[in-house]
C-alpha positions as CSV (number, residue, x, y, z in Angstrom):
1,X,-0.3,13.1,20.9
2,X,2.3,11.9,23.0
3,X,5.4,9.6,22.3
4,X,3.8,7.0,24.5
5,X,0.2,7.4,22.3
6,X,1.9,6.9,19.5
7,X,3.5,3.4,20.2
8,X,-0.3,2.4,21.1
9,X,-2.8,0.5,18.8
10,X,-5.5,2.4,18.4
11,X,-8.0,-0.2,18.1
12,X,-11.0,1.9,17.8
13,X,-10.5,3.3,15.1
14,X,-8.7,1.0,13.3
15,X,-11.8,-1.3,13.1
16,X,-13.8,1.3,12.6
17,X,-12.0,2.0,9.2
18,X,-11.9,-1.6,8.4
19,X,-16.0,-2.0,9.1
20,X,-16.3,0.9,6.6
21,X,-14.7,-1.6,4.0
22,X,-16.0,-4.4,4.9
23,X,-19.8,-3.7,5.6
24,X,-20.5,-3.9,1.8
25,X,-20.3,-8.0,3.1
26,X,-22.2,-8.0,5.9
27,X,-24.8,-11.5,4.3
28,X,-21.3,-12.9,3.9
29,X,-20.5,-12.5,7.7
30,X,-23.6,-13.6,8.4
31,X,-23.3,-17.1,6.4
32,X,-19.9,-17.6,8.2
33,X,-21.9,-17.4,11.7
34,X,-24.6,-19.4,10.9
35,X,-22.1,-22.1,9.3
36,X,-20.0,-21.4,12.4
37,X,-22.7,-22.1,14.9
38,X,-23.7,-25.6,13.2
39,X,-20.3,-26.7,13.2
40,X,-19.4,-26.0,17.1
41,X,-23.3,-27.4,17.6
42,X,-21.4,-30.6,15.5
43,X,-18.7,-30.8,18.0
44,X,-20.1,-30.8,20.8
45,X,-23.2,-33.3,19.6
46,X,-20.0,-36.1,18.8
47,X,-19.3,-35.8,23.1
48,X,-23.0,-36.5,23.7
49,X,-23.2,-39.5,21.8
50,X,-19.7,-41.0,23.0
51,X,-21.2,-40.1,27.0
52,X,-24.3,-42.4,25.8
53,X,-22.7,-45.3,24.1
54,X,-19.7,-45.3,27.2
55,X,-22.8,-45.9,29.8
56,X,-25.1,-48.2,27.4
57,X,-21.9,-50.3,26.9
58,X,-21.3,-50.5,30.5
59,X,-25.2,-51.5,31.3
60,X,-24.8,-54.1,28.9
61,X,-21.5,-55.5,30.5
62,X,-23.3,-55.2,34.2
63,X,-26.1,-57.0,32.2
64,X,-29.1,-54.9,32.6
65,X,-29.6,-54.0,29.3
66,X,-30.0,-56.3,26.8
67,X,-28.5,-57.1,23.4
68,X,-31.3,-56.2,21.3
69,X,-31.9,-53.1,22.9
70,X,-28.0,-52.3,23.3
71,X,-27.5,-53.1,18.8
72,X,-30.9,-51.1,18.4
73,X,-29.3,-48.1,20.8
74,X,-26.2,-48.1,18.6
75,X,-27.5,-48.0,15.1
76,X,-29.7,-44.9,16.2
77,X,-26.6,-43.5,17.7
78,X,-24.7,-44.3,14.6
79,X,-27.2,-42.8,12.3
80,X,-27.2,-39.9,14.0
81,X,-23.4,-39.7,13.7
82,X,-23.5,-40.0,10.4
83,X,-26.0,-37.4,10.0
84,X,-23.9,-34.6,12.1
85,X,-20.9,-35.9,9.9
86,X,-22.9,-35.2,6.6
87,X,-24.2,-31.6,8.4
88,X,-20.1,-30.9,9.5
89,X,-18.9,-31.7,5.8
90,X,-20.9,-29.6,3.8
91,X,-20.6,-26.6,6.4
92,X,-16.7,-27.3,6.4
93,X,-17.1,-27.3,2.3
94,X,-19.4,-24.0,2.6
95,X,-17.4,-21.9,5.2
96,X,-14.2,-21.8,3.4
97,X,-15.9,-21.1,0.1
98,X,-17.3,-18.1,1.6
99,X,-14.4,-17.2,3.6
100,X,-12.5,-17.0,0.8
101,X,-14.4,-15.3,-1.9
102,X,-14.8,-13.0,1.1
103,X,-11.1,-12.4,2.0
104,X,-10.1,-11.9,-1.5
105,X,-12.5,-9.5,-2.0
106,X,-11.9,-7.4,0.9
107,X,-8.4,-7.4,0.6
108,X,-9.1,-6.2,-3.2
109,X,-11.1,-2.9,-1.8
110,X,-8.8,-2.4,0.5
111,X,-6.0,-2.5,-1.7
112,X,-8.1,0.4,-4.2
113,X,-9.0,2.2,-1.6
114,X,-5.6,3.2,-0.2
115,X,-3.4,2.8,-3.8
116,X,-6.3,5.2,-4.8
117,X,-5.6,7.4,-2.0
118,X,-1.8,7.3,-1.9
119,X,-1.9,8.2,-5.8
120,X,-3.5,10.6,-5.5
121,X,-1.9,12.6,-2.5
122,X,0.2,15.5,-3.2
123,X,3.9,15.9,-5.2
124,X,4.7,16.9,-1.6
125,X,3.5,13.6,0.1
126,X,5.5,11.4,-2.3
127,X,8.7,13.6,-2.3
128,X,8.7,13.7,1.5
129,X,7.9,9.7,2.0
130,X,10.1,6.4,0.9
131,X,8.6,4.5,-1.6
132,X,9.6,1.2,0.1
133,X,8.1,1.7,3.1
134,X,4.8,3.0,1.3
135,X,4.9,-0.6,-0.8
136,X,5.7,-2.1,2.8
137,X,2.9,-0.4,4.6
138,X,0.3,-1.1,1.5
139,X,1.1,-4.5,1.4
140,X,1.3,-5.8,5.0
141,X,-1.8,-3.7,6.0
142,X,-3.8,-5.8,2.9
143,X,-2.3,-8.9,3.6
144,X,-3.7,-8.6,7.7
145,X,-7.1,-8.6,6.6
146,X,-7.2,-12.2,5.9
147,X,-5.5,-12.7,9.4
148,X,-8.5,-10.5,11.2
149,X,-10.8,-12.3,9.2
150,X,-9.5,-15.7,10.0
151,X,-9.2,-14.5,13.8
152,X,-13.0,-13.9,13.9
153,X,-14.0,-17.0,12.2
154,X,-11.6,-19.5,13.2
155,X,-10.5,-18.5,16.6
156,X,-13.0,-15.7,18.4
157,X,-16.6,-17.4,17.7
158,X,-15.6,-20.9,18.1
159,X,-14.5,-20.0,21.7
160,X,-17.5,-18.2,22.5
161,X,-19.8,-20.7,21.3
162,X,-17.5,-23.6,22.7
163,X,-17.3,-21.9,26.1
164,X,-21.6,-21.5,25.8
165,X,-22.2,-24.9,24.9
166,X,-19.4,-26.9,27.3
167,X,-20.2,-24.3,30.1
168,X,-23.9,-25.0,29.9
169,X,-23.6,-28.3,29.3
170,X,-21.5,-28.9,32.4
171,X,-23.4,-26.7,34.9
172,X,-26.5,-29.8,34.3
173,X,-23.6,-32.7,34.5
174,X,-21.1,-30.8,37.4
175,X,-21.6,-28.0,38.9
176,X,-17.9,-28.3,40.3
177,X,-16.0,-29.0,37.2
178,X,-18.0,-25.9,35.4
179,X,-17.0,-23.9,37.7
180,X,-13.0,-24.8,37.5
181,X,-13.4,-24.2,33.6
182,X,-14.7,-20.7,34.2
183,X,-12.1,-19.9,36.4
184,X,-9.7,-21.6,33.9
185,X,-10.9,-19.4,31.2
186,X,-11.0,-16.3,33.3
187,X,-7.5,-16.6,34.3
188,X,-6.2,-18.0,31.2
189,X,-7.5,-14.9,28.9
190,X,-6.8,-12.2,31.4
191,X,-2.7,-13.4,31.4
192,X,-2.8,-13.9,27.4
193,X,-4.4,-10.0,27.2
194,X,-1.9,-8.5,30.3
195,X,1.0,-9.9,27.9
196,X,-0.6,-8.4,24.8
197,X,-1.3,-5.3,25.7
198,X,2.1,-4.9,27.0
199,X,3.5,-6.2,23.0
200,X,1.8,-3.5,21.4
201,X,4.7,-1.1,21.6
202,X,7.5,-3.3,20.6
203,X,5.1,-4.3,17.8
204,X,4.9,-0.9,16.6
205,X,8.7,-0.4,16.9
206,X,9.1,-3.9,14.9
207,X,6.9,-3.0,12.1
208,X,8.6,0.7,11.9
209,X,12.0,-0.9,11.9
210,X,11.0,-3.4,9.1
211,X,9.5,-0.2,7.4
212,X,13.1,1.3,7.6
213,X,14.8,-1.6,6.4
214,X,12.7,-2.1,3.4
215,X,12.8,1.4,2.3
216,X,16.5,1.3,2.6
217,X,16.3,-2.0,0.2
218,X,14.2,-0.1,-2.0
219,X,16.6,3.1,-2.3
220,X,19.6,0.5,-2.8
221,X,18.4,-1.1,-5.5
222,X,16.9,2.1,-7.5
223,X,20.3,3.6,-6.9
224,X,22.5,0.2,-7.8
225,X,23.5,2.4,-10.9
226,X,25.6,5.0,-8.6
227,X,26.5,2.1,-6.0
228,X,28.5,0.3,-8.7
229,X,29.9,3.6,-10.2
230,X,31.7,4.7,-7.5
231,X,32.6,1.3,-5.7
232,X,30.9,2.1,-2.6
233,X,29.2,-1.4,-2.2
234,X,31.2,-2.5,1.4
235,X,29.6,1.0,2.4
236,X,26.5,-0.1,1.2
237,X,27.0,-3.1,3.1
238,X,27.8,-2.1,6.4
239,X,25.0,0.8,6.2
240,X,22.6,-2.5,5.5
241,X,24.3,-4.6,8.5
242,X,23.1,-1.8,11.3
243,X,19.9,-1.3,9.5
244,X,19.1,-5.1,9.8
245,X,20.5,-5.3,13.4
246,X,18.0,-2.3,14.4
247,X,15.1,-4.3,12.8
248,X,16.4,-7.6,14.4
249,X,16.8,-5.8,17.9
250,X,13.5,-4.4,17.3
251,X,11.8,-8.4,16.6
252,X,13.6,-9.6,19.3
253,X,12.2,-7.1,22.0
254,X,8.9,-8.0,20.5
255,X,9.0,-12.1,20.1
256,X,11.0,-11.8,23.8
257,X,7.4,-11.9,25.1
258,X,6.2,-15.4,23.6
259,X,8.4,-17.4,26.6
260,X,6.2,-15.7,29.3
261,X,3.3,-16.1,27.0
262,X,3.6,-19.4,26.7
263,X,5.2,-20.6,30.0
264,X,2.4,-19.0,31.7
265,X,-0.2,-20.8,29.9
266,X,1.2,-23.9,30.7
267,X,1.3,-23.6,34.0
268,X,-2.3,-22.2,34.3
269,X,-3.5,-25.4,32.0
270,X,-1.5,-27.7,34.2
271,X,-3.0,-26.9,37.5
272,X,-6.8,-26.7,35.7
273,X,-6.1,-30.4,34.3
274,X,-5.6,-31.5,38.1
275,X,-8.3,-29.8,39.5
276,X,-10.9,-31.1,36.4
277,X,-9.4,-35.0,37.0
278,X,-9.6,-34.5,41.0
279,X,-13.2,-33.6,41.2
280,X,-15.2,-36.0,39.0
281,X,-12.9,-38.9,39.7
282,X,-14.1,-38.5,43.3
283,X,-17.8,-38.2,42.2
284,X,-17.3,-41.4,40.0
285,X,-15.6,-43.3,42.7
286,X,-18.5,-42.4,45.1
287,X,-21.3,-43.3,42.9
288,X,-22.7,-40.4,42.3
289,X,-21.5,-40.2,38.3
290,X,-21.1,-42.7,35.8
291,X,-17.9,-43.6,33.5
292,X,-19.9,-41.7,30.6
293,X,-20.3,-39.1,32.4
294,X,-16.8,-38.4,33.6
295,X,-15.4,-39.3,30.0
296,X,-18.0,-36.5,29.1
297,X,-16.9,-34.0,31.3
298,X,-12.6,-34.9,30.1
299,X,-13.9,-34.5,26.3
300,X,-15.7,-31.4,26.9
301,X,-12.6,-30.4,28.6
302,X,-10.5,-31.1,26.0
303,X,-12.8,-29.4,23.9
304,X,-12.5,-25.8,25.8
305,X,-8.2,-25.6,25.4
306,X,-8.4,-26.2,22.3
307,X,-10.1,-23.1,21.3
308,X,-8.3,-21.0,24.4
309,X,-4.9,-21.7,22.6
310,X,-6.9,-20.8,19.1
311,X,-8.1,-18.1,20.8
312,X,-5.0,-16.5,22.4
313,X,-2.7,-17.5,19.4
314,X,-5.2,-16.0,17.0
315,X,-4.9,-12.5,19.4
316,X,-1.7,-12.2,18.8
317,X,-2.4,-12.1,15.1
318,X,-5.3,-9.7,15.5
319,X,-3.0,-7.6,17.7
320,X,-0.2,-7.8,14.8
321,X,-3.0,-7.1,12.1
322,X,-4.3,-4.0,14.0
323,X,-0.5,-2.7,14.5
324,X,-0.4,-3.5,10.3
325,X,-3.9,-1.7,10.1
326,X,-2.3,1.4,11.9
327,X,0.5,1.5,10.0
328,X,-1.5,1.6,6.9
329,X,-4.5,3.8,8.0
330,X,-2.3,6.2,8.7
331,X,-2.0,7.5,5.6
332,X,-5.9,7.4,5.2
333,X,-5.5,10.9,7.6
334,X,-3.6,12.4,5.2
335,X,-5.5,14.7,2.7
336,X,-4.4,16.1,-0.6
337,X,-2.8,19.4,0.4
338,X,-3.8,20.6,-3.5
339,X,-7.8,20.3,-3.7
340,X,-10.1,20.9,-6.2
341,X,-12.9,23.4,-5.6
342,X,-16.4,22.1,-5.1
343,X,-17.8,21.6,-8.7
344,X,-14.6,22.0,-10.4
345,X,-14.8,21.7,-14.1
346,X,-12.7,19.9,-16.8
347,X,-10.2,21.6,-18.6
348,X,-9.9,21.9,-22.1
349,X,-7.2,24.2,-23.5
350,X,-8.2,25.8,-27.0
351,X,-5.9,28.6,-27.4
352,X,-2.5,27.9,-25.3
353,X,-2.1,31.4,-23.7
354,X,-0.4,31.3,-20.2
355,X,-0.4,33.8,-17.6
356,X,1.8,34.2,-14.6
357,X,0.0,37.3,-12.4
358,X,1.8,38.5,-9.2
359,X,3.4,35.2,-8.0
360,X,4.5,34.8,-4.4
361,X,5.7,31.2,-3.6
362,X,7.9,29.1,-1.5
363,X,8.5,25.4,-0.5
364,X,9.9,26.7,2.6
365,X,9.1,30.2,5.1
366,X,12.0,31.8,2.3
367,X,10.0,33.2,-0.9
368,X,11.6,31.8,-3.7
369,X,9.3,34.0,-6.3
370,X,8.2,37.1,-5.4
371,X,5.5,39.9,-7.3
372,X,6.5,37.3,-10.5
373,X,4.6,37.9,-14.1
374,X,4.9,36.8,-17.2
375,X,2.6,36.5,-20.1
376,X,3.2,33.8,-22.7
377,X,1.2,33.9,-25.3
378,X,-1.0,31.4,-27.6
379,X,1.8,29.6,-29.8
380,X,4.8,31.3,-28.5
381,X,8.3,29.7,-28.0
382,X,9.5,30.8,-25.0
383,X,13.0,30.0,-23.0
384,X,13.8,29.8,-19.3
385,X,17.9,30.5,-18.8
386,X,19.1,30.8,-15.6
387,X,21.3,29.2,-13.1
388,X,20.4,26.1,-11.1
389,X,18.2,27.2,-8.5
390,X,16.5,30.3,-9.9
391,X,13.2,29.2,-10.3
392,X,12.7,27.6,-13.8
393,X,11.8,24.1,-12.6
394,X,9.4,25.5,-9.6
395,X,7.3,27.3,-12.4
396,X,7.1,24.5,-14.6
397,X,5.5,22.5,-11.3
398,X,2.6,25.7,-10.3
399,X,1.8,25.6,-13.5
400,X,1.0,21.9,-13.2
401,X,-0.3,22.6,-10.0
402,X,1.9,20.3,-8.0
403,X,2.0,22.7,-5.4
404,X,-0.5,25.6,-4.7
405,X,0.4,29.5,-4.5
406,X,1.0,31.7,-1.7
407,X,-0.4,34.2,-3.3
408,X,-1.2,35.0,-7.2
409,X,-2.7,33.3,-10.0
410,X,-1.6,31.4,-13.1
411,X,-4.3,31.5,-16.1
412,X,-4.8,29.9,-19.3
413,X,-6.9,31.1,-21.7
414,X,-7.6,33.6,-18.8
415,X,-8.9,31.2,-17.1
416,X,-7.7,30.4,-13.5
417,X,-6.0,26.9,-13.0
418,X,-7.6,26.0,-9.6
419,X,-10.8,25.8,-10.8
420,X,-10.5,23.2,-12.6
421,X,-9.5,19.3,-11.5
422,X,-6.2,18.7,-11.2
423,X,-6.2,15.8,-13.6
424,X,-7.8,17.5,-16.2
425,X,-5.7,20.0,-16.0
426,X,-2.2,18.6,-16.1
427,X,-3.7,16.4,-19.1
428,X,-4.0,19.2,-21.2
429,X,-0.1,19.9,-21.1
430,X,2.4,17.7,-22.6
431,X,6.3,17.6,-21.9
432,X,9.8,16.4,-21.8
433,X,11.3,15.8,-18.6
434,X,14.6,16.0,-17.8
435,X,14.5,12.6,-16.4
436,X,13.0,10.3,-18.9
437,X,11.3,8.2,-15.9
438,X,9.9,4.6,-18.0
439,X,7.6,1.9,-16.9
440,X,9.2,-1.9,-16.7
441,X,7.2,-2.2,-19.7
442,X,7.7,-2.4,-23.6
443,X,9.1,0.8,-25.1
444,X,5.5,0.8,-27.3
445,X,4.0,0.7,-24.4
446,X,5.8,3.4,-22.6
447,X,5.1,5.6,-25.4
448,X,1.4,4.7,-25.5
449,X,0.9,5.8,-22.1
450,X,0.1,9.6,-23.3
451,X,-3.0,8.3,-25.5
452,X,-4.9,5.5,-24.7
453,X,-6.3,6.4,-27.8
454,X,-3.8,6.2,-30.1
455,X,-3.5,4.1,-32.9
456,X,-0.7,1.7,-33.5
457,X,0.1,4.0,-36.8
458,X,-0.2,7.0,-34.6
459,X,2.6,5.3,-32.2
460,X,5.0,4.5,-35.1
461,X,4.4,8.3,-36.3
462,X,5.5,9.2,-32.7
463,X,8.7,6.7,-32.9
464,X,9.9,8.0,-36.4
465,X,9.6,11.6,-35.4
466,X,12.0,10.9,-31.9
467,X,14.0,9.1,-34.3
468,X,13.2,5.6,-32.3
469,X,12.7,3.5,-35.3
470,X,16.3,2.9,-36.6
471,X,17.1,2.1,-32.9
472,X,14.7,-0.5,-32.1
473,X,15.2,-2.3,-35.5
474,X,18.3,-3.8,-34.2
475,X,16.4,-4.9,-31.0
476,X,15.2,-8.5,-31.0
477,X,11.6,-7.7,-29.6
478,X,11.9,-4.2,-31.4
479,X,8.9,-2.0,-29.8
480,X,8.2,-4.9,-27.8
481,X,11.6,-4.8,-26.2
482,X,10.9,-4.4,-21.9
483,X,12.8,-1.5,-21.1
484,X,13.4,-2.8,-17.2
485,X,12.9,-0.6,-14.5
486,X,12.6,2.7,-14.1
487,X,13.7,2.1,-17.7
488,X,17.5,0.8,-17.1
489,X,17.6,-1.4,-19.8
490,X,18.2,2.0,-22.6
491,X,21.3,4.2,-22.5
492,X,20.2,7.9,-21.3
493,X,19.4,9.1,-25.5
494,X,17.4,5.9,-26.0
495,X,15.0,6.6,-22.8
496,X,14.9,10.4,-23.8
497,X,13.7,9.5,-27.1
498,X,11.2,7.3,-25.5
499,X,10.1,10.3,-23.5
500,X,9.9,12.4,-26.6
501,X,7.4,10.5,-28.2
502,X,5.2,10.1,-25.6
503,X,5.1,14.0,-25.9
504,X,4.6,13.8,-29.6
505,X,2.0,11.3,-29.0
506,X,-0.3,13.2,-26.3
507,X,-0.3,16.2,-29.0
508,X,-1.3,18.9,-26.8
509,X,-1.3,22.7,-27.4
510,X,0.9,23.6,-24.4
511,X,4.1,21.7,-24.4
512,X,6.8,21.7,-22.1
513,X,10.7,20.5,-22.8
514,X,12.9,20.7,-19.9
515,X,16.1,19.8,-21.1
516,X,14.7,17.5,-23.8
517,X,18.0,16.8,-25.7
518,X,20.4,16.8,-23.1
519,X,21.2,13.1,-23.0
520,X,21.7,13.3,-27.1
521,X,24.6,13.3,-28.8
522,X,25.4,16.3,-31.0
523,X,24.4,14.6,-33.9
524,X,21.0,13.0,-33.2
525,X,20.3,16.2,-31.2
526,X,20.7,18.2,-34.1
527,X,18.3,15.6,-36.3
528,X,15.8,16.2,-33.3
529,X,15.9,20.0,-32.9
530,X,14.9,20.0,-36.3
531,X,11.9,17.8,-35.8
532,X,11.0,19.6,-32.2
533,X,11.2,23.2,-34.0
534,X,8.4,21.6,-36.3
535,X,6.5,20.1,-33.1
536,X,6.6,23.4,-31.8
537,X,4.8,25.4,-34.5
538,X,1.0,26.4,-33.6
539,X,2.0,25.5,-29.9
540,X,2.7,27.0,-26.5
541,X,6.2,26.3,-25.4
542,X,8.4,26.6,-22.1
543,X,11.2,25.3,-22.5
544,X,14.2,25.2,-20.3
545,X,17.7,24.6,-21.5
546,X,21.2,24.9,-19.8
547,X,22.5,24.3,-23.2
548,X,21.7,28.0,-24.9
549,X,22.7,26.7,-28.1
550,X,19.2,24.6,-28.1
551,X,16.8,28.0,-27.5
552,X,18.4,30.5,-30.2
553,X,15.4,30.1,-31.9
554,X,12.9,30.8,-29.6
555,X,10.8,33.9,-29.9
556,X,11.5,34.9,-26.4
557,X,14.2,34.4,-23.6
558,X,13.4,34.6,-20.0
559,X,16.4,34.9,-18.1
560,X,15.8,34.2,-14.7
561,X,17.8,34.9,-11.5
562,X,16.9,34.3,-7.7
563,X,13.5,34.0,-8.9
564,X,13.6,37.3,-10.5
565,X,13.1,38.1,-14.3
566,X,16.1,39.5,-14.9
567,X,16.5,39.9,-18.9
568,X,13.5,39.3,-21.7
569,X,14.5,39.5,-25.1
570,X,15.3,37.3,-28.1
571,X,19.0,35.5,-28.6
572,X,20.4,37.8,-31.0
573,X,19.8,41.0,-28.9
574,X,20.3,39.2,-25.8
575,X,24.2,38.3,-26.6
576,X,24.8,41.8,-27.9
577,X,23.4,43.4,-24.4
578,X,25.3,43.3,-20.6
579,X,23.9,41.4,-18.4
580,X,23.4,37.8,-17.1
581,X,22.1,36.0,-20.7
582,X,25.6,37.5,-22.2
583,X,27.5,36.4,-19.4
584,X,26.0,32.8,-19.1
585,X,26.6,32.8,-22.9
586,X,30.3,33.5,-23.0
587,X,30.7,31.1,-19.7
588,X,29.6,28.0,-21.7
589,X,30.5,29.1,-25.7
590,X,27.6,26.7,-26.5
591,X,27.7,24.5,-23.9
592,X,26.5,24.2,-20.6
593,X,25.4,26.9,-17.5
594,X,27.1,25.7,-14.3
């Protein structure tokens, strides 16, 4: 696809997508028409009855009709005002019911569908995309589905039925001024489309610049943290200042074409005006129409620019909601790049042995694992050491399955990983992250997450044993406290504790800790060691720890270099032996690997 494509709104499919959604509704559409055909019937109906009381008013000032026919002709005319009134009310009252229960609830699908469909997309998708411009693209496509909605109902079949029903009803009246409507309309529409069409690339550019900006908002704030830390918020500043004068740049190039579209319909409407005036008030004048007639034919007029300038105006909105649809049905392209086999079954881990057999992976072309193996077995402690970059972290995530092997298999229970589903799966494990990631939530809450099933005695078990309890006591909401987001509101040890106890909570037989005490002071990480070395009885563990000092316990040490197995052995033997594990110990006496 070329560049040129690409800034092009590709309306076929788009409302191809959007009928997929929407064709659950399809009696609801069909209401709106029928309601919508009755009211433009309505409006036109009030024209016909002003044409016949004009001309019966004007026999009865010329005196050939009488008064008692003239008061009989007016009440019938009245009644049926009222009637069409009565008719127009209801139908008002019944459209915009529908129309909005219909909105809402298409705009609730649509939201599903695509949250649905961005969640569950790959580690790869979400680490490669901006999470503002994801929020920005999810919520502006929604939001235009009112706008097309409101296009169709409000704008499109109003004009089409008006220019049916005026049309028709001045081809029997006037041939002439028919005629000059057509021409009006024809000419109108095809200037309002030739300036459209011709928007749909700086629309594009517009919504991707907006995209830009509010990622950029969203990485600000997320960061504010670092911003404020290193006093960097004038760069910050003048980084946001070019951003926003792309965007406006962008708007501009895009609003720029309003003055032509709306200069030009002007001028069209003027010289249409003259033209309908000119040729009935010559017919009039000759006798050959009466005054109700030609008030007729200005009303019906009247009627037809109404819904042209609807029409045109509403357009531009469809135009804008299909450029928001594109933006947004984009990602509907995208497929999961980890996918479950057909039939895949549900995990359920019953032993906790893990095996690693003849790994060969890379995030780039460059192997970063090559012919690995390793064999942990049911309830064994085991260690990752090694430098940043050697591999630890990218094991930890193929044996979650966030990204699939180039070649190899990983096994638990001697059972390959990718045949079962991916959520099942990665619900059987339970770990400590490094980055204790929280909900804007309450801390019980948070901790809940792991266990829906959990009782509330099951969640305080879970605080106690991450030592959460004497924390939160001095909190005014204790467990209730909202920990803001992203979890700001606790200092690094409270969120890690946080993050413990979810672990504790979801009580599975594999567990993972990467670096689960590194935000603790010596003391409560000491208090916790004690309580992890009990978590970890009767369960697999990896654990991966730059602090060596934390893993002298465990039964075995991988030591890991250049994603290479390097050393295997237990701490005592290790620090007594040369190689990397003895070097990396005497580098940090207890402390940290660089």
């Amino acid at each position: 696809m070329s560049i040129e494509d690409e800034k092009k709104i590709n309306f076929k499919e788009n409302i191809k997508i959007f009928y997929n959604i929407a064709k659950n509704y399809k009696s609801s559409f069909a209401l709106l028409i029928f309601l919508v055909v009755i009211l433009e019937i309505s409006e036109v109906a009030d024209k016909y009855l002003l044409m016949y009381v004009i001309d019966y008013s004007t026999e009865f000032t010329a005196g050939t009709l009488i008064i008692a026919s003239f008061v009989y002709l007016l009440i019938w005319i009245a009644g049926i005002y009222l009637t069409f009134t009565l008719i127009k009310t209801i139908a008002t009252w019944l459209k915009i019911h529908v129309l909005v229960a219909l909105e809402t609830k298409i705009m609730m699908d649509m939201k599903v569908k695509f949250f649905n469909h961005i969640i569950s997309l790959s580690h790869k998708f979400h680490s490669s995309n901006k999470t503002g411009s994801l929020i920005s693209s999810l919520i502006r496509g929604v939001r235009s589905t009112e706008r097309l909605i409101d296009f169709i109902i409000w704008n499109l079949l109003p004009l089409i039925l008006q220019l049916i029903l005026v049309i028709g009803s001045l081809i029997y009246f006037d041939l002439t001024s028919a005629f000059v409507i057509i021409i009006t309309s024809i000419i109108f529409l095809t200037y309002s489309m030739i300036i459209l069409n011709r928007q749909q690339g700086p629309n594009l550019e517009a919504n991707e610049a907006e995209d830009i900006e509010k990622a950029n908002i969203s990485d600000v704030l997320t960061n504010i943290e670092t911003i404020k830390y290193f006093g960097k918020e004038n760069k910050i500043k003048s980084i946001f200042h070019k951003i926003t004068n792309f965007s406006r740049i962008k708007q501009a190039a895009h609003w720029n074409f309003f003055k032509w579209f709306d200069a030009g319909h002007i001028l069209i409407l003027g010289i249409s005006t003259f033209f309908i005036f000119y040729f009935p008030l010559l017919k009039m004048l000759n006798g050959d129409m009466t005054i109700g007639t030609l008030v007729f034919i200005y009303t019906m007029y009247g009627n037809i620019i109404f819904p042209l300038y609807k029409f045109v105006h509403g357009v531009k909105g469809f135009y804008m909601s299909m450029a928001d649809f594109q933006e947004l049905f984009k990602y509907d392209k995208i497929k999961n790049d980890i996918v479950n086999v057909n039939n895949a079954k549900k995990l359920k881990v019953k032993k906790g042995s893990i095996e690693f057999k003849n790994l060969d992976f890379g995030y780039t072309k460059k192997t970063l694992l090559k012919n690995f193996n390793l064999k942990i077995k049911a309830g064994e402690k085991v260690a990752l050491v090694g430098h940043s970059g050697c591999g630890k972290t990218t094991i930890i995530k193929l044996l979650y399955r966030l990204y699939d092997l180039d070649a190899g298999e990983i096994l638990i229970d001697g059972k390959n990983i990718t045949k079962y589903e991916q959520e099942s799966l990665r619900s059987e494990f339970s770990i400590v992250p490094q980055e204790a990631i929280l909900f804007d939530d309450t801390i019980y809450n948070n901790i809940a997450f792991t266990n829906s099933k959990a009782k509330k005695i099951d969640v305080e078990n879970a605080m106690k044993f991450a030592q959460l309890f004497k924390i939160i006591k001095n909190f005014p909401e204790k467990e209730k406290t909202i920990v803001g987001e992203r979890g700001i509101k606790l200092s690094g040890g409270e969120k890690q504790r946080v993050s413990i106890a979810r672990a504790v909570l979801a009580d599975k037989k594999i567990l993972v800790l990467d670096e689960a005490t590194s935000a603790l002071d010596s003391e409560t990480e000491a208090e916790i060691q004690k309580d992890l070395n009990k978590l970890l009885e009767g369960r697999t563990s990896i654990i991966i720890a730059h602090r060596l000092s934390t893993i002298m316990t465990a039964d075995r040490i991988i030591v890991m270099d250049q994603g290479k197995i390097v050393q295997i052995g237990k701490h005592k033997n290790l620090i007594k032996q040369k190689g990397q594990y003895k070097k990396l110990w005497n580098l940090q006496k207890g402390g940290y690997i660089k």
